[in-house]
N, C-alpha and C positions, 0 to 999 in steps of 0.2 A: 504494500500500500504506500502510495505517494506520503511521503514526512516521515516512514518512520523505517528507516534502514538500519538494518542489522551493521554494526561494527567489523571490521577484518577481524579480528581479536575474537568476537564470539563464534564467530564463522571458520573459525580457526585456519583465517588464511594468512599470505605474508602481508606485511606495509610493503610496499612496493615504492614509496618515497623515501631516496637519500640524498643529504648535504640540504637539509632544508633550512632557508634562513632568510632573514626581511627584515627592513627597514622604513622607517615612516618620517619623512622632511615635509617642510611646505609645501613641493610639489606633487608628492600624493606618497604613493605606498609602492615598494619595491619585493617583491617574494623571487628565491631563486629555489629550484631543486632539481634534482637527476631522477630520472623513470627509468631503469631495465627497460631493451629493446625486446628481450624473450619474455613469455609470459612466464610466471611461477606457481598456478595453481589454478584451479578452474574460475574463477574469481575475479582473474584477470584475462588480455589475450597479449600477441605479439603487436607490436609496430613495426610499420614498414616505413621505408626511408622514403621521401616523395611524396610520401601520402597527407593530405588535410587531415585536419582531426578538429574539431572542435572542443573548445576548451569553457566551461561553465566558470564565469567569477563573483561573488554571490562578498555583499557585506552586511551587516547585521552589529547593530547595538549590543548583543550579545553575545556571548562566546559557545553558549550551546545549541548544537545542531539542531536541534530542536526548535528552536526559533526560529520564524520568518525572517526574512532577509528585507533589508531594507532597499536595496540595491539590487540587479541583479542583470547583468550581461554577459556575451556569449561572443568568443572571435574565435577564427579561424585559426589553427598555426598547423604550419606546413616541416615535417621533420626533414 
């Protein structure tokens, strides 16, 4: 059901996010992180190199997922 997604953790799959880290200036907010190209569990799949993918960016008042997002937009990134 829409809002209410199970954790990697309960689902006992991998975090598939490393080297994550961010920043916040005047100019707005900076996040960087590394994705594996292979998948690592059913959970996830592979990316292909060339390929678009869509990327979900979502901000929120709050810090639990759980809450609606205040914000919320979507771009394109091509690996």
């Amino acid at each position: 059901q829409a809002g209410q997604h199970e954790s990697k953790p309960m689902l006992n799959a991998r975090d598939r996010l490393y080297g994550q880290s961010g920043e916040q200036d005047e100019r707005g907010t900076t996040i960087r992180f590394t994705i594996p190209i292979m998948a690592s569990d059913a959970y996830s799949y592979s990316l292909i190199q060339g390929r678009a993918y869509h990327l979900l960016l979502a901000y929120s008042v709050d810090d639990d997922f759980m809450h609606h997002s205040r914000v919320r937009s979507q771009t394109t990134v091509t690996l």
